[in-house]
C-alpha positions as CSV (number, residue, x, y, z in Angstrom):
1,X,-29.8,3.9,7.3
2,X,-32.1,6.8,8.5
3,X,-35.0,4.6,8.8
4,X,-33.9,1.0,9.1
5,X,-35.1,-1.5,11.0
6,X,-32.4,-1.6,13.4
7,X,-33.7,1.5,15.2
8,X,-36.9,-0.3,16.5
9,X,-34.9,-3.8,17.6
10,X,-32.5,-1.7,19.3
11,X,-35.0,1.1,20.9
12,X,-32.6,1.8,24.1
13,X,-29.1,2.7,21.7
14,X,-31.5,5.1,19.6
15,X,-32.5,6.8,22.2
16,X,-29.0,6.9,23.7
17,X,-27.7,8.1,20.6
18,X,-30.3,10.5,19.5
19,X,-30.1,10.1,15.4
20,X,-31.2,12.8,13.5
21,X,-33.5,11.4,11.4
22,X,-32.4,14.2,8.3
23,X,-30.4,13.6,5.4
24,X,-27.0,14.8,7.2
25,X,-24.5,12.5,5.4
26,X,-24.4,10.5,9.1
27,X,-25.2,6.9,8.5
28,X,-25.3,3.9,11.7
29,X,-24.2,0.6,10.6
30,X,-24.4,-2.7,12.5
31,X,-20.3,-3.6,14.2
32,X,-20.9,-6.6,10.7
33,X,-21.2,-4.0,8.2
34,X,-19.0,-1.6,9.5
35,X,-16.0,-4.1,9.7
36,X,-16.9,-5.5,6.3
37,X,-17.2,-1.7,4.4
38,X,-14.0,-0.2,6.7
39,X,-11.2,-2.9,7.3
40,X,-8.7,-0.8,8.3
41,X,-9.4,2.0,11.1
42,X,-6.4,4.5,11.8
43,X,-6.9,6.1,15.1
44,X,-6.0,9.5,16.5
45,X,-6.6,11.1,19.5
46,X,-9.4,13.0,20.3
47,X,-11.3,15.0,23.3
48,X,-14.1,12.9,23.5
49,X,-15.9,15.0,26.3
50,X,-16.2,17.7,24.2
51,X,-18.9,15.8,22.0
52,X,-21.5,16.0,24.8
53,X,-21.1,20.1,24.7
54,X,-24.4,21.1,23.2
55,X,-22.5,23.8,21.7
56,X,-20.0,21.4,20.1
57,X,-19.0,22.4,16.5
58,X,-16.6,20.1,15.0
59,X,-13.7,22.2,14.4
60,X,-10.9,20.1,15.1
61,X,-8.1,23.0,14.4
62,X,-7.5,23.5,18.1
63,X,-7.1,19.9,19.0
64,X,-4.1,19.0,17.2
65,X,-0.8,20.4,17.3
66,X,-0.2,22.0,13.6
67,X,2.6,20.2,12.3
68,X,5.6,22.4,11.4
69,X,6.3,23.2,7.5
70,X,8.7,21.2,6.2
71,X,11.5,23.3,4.6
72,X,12.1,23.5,1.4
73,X,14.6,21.2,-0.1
74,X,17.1,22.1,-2.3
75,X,17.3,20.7,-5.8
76,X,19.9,18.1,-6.4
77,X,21.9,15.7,-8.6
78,X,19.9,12.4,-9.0
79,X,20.1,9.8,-5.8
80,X,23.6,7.4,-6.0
81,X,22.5,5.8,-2.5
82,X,19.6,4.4,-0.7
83,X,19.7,7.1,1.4
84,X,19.7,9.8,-0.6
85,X,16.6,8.3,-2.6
86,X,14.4,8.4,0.2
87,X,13.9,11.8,-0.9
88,X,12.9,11.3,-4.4
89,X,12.6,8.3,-7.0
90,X,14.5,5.1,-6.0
91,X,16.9,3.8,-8.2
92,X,16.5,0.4,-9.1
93,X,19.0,-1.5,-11.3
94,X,16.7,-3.9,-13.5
95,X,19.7,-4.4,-16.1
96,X,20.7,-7.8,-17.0
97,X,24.5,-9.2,-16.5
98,X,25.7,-9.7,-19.9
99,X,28.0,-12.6,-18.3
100,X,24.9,-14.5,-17.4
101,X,23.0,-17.0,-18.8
102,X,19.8,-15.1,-17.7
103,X,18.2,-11.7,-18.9
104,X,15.8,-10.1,-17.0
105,X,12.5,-9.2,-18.8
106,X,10.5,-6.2,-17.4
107,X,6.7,-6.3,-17.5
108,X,4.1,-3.9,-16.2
109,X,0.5,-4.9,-15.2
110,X,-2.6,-3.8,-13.2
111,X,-4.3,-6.9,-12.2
112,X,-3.0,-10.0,-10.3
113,X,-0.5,-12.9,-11.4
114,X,-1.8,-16.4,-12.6
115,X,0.3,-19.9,-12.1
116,X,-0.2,-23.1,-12.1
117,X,1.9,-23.7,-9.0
118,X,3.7,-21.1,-6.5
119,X,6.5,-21.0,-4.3
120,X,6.7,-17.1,-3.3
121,X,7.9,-15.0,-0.5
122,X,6.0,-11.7,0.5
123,X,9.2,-9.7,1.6
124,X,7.9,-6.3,3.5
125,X,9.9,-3.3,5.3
126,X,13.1,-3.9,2.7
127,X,13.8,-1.7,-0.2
128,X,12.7,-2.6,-2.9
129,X,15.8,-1.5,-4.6
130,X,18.2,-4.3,-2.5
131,X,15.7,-7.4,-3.0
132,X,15.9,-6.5,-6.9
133,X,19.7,-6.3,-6.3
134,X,19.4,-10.0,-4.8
135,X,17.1,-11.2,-7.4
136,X,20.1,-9.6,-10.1
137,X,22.4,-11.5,-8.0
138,X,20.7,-15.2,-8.0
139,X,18.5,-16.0,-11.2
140,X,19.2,-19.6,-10.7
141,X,17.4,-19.0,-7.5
142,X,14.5,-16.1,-7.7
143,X,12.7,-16.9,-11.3
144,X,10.8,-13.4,-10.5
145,X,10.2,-10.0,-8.3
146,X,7.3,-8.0,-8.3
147,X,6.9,-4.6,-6.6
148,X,4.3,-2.1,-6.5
149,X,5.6,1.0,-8.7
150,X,4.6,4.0,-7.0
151,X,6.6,3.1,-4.1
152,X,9.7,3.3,-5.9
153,X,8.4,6.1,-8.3
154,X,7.3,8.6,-5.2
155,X,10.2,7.2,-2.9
156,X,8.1,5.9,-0.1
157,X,9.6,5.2,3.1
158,X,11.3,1.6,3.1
159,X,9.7,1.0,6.2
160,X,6.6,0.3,4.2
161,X,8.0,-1.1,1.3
162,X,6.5,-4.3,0.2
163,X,7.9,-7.1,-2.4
164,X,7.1,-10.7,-3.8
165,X,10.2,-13.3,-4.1
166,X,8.8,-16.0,-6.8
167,X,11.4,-18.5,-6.2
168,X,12.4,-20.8,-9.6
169,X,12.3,-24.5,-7.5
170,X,8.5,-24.8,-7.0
171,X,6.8,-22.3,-9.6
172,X,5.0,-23.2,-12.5
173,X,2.6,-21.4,-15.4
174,X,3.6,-17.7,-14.1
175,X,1.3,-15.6,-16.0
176,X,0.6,-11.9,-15.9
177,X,-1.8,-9.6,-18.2
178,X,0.5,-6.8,-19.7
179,X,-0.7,-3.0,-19.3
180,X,1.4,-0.3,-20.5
181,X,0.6,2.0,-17.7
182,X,0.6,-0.9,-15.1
183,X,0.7,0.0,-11.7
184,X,2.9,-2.9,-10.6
185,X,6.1,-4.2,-11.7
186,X,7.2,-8.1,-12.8
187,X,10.9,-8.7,-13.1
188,X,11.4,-12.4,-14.9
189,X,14.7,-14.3,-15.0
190,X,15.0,-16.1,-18.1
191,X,17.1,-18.0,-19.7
192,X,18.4,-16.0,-23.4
């Protein structure tokens, strides 16, 4: 705030800082409200000295290395392998074995998931493609999966991949509210 109170408890950082009292778009927040507005800071490096310059302008062009243009990639068949889908859509297998006791039903949704009582696993930096493989693989165990969709939908690096195991011994009352253009994805194994 321009004009808050802070400026007069705190007479020695104002004049160290030197605000401009105008309406600049710059705002000074206490270290509180800046950590409870901006939970996440991502860092990069910077010439600091060059902010005391009175002739300073912020053009930052010359202080990063321009990163070179990626190449354009030929068009090809649709991904068969992890691999090969890092550079498009994953493919994930949601079908249900027809030998199994279990189908898998697919739901899409925006908000959160309800139950009564949970026994879940936050599984992250795995594809999302192999932990719905294992969740295929062991309906007796895993009652459901849930994954973000645009990380298999824009291929996102597996690295940052990001899953929930809701195992079947524990879990009760599993509830989600069905959207049709959900952004997340419930797989449920249940019994046909």
């Amino acid at each position: 705030m321009r004009s808050g109170p802070g400026w007069d408890e705190y007479a020695n950082i104002k004049k160290e800082l030197n605000p401009a009292m105008e309406n600049n778009g710059l705002c000074w927040v206490t270290k509180e409200e800046f950590f409870r507005y901006f939970p996440t800071i991502y860092v990069c490096a910077f010439n600091m000295t060059r902010l005391k310059d009175d002739s300073y302008v912020n053009d930052l062009k010359n202080d990063f290395k321009a990163r070179p243009k990626a190449k354009p990639t030929p068009q090809k068949a649709a991904p068969t392998t992890q691999a090969e889908s890092e550079l498009g859509p994953i493919l994930v297998n949601k079908s249900s074995d027809p030998s199994s006791p279990y189908r898998i039903v697919e739901e899409t949704f925006n908000g959160g998931v309800t139950y009564f009582k949970m026994n879940r696993e936050v599984v992250k930096a795995k594809s999302i493609a192999d932990g719905v493989d294992e969740f295929r693989a062991n309906p007796e165990k895993y009652l459901a999966i849930q994954y973000q969709n645009n990380m298999v939908e824009q291929g996102w690096p597996i690295e940052v991949h990001t899953f929930t195991f809701y195992y079947r011994d524990g879990t009760e009352g599993i509830e989600v509210e069905v959207a049709e253009d959900g952004k997340k994805t419930l797989l449920t194994n249940v019994l046909r």
